[in-house]
C-alpha positions in Angstrom: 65.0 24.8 1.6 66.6 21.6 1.9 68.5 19.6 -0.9 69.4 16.5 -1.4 72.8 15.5 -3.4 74.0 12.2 -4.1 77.5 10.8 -4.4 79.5 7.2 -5.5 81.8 6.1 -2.4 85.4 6.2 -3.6 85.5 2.8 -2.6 82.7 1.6 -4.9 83.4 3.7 -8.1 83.4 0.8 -10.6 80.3 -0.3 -10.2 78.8 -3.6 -11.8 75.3 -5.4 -12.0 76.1 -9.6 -12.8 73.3 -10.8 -14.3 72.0 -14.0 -14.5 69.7 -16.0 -16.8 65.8 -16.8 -14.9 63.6 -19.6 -16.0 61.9 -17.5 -18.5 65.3 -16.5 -20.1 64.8 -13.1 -18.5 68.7 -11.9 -17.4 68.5 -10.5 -13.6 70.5 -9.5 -10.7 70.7 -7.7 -7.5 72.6 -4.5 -7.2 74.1 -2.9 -4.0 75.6 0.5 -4.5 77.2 2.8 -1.4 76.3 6.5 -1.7 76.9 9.9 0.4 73.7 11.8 0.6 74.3 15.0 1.4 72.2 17.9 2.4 73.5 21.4 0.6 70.6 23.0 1.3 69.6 25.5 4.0 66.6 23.8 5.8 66.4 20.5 7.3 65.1 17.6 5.3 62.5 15.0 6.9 60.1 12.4 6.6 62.0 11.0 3.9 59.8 8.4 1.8 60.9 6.8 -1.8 59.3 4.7 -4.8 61.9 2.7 -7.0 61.3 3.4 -11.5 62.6 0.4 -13.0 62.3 -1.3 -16.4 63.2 2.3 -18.4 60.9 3.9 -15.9 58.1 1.8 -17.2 57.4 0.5 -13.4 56.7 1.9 -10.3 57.0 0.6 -6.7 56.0 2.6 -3.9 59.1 1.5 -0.9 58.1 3.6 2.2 60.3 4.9 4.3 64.1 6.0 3.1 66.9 4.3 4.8 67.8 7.6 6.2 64.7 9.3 7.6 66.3 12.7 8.0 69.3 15.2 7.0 70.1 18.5 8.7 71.8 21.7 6.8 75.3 20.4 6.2 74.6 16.7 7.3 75.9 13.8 5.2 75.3 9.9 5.9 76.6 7.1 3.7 73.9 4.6 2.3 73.6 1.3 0.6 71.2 1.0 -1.5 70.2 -2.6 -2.9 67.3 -3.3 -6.1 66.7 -6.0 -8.2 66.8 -5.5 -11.7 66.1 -6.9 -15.2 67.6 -6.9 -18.7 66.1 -8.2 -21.9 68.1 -6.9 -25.2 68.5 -3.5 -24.2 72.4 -1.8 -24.3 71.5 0.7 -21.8 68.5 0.8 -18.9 67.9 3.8 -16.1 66.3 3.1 -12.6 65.2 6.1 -10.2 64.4 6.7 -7.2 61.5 9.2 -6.4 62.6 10.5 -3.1 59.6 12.8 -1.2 60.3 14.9 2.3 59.1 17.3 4.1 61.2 20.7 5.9 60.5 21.8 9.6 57.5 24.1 8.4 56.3 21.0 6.6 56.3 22.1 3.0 56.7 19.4 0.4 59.6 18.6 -2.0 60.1 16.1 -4.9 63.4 14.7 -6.0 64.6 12.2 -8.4 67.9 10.1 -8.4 68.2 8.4 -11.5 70.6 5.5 -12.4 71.7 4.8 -15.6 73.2 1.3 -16.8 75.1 0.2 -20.0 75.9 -3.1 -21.2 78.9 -4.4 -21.4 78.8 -7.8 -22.1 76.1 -10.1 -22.5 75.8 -10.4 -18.6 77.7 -7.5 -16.7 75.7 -3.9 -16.4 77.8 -1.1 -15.4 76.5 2.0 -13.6 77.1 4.7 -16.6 76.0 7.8 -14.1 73.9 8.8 -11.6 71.8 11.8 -12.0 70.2 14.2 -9.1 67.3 16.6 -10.2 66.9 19.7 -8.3 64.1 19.3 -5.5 60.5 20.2 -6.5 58.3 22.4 -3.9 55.1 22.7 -3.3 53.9 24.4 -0.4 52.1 23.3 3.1 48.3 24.1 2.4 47.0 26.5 4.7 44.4 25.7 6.8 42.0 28.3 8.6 41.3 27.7 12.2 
């Protein structure tokens, strides 16, 4: 069974979203953030598609493919990940990522990787965590030839 863990970069561990003001008074802001994804699991993950949560997980995007399209047992990459995102009065927000992949015997599995943000000033977001869920599984169907 393969499973997917996520990581901050030393090199990026004070993360911060600047946000700036639209035309509708609406603060936004890009975010890049460098992660290690990391398979600890036993079984090779593949076929890896994502959607991106935002807005408290009010909205949902489906993204397509994952920059990284497959891990073996044991194999790590490092990522950047990059998503828009907008604030209006809230002190804290969360963003996921709903990653689905497939192993070599093409069973299914469900993870989440979800961000969350505080606010610490009127335009500066701060990445609070990052949370990993344990995969979900559901099994290939079995067909009868």
């Amino acid at each position: 069974m393969p499973y997917i863990q996520f990581q901050r970069t030393d090199d990026d561990s004070n993360h911060r979203l600047h946000l700036m003001l639209d035309s509708g008074d609406i603060l936004n802001g890009k975010y890049n953030l460098h992660m290690r994804m990391k398979n600890i699991g036993n079984g090779t993950a593949k076929d890896i598609e994502y959607a991106y949560q935002w807005d408290n997980l009010t909205k949902c995007h489906d993204r397509g493919a994952f920059p990284v399209q497959a891990l073996s047992a044991g194999e790590s990459q490092i990522i950047e990940v990059a998503f828009e995102h907008s604030l209006s009065g809230t002190e804290k927000c969360t963003a996921c990522f709903i990653l689905r992949y497939r192993d070599l015997l093409e069973n299914n599995y469900t993870q989440k990787l979800t961000f969350n943000f505080i606010r610490n000033s009127s335009k500066t977001l701060s990445l609070e965590n990052l949370t990993t869920s344990s995969p979900e599984f559901t099994p290939k169907v079995a067909t009868n030839v």
